[in-house]
C-alpha distance (Angstrom), angle and dihedral (degrees) to the residues before:
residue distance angle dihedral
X1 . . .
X2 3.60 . .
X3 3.58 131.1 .
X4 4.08 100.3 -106.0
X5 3.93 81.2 47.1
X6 4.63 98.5 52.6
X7 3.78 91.5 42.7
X8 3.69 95.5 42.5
X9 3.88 84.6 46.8
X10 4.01 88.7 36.4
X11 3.83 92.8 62.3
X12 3.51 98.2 38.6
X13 3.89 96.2 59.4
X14 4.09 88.5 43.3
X15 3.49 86.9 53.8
X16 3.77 96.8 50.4
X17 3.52 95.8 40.6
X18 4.08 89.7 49.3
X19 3.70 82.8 59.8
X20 3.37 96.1 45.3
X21 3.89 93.8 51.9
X22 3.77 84.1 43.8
X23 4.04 92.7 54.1
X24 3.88 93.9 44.2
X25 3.68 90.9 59.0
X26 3.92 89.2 54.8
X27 3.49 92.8 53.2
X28 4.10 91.4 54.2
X29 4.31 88.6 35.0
X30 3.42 97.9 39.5
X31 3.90 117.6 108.1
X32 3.60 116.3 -129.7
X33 4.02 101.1 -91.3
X34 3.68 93.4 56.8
X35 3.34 98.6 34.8
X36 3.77 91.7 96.4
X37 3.52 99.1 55.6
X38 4.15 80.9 47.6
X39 3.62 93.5 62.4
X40 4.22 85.7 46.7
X41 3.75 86.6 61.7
X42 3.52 102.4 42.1
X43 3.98 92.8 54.5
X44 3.51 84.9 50.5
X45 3.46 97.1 52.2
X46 3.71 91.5 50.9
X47 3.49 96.6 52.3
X48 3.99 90.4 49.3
X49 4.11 86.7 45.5
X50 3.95 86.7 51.9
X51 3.91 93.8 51.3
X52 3.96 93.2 42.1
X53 3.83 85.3 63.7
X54 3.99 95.6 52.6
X55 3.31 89.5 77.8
X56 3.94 99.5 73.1
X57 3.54 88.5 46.8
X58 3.73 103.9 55.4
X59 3.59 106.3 27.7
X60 4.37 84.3 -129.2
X61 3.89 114.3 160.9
X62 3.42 90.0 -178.3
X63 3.69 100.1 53.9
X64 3.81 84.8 39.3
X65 4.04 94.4 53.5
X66 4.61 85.5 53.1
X67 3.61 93.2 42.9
X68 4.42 91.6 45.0
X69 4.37 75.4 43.7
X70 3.86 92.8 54.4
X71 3.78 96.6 42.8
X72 4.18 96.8 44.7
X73 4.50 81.5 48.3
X74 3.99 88.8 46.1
X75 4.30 94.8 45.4
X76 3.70 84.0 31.1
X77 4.09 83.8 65.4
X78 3.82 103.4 36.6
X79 3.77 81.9 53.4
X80 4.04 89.2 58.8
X81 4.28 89.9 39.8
X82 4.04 80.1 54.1
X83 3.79 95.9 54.9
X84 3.80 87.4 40.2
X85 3.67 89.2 56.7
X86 3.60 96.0 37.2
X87 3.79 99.1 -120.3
X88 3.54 113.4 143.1
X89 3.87 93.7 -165.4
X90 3.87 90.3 50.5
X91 3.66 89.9 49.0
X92 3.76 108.4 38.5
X93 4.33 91.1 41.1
X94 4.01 96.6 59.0
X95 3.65 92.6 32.4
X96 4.00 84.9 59.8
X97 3.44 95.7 42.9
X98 4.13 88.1 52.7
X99 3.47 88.8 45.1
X100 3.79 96.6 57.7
X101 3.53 96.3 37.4
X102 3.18 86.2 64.0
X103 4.00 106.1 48.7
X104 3.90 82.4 46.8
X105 4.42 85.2 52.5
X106 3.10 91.4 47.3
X107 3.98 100.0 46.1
X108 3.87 84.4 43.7
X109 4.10 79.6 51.0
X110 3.79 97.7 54.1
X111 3.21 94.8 35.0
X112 3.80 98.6 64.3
């Protein structure tokens, strides 16, 4: 595994798991409306946590490069709900994490 390849890989499983952390707390903070819709997240967030970590396994650049694409899409979002909401640390966090998942996608790209 090359460098471009681990960090690429590295920040893409931070990033999931961040949102997985982030979507277990809802669950357990959530009132009881919204707690549904909690729950919807957080099994989403596992499954994207699981596939972050397939990576290391296999060695796969290609299922690295659509995982890296899911995560920068998913932070990408949470960075527009933090502008809706007016939260600068909900905005300018995921928007960073986007943004260098997707330098190290496409140095992992170019570097292939």
């Amino acid at each position: 595994m090359t460098l471009p390849f681990l960090l690429c890989a590295s920040i893409t499983a931070v990033s999931a798991m961040i949102s997985l952390g982030f979507s277990i707390a809802a669950t357990f903070t959530a009132a009881a409306d919204v707690r549904v819709a909690a729950l919807y997240a957080c099994a989403r967030s596992v499954a994207l946590a699981l596939v972050s970590l397939v990576p290391f396994v296999t060695g796969s650049a290609p299922w690295l490069a659509a995982t890296a694409c899911a995560m920068i899409v998913v932070q990408a979002c949470d960075a527009a709900i933090g502008v809706t909401i007016e939260d600068r640390m909900k905005t300018f966090g995921p928007a960073g994490t986007a943004l260098a998942n997707l330098a190290a996608l496409i140095w992992l790209s170019s570097s292939a």
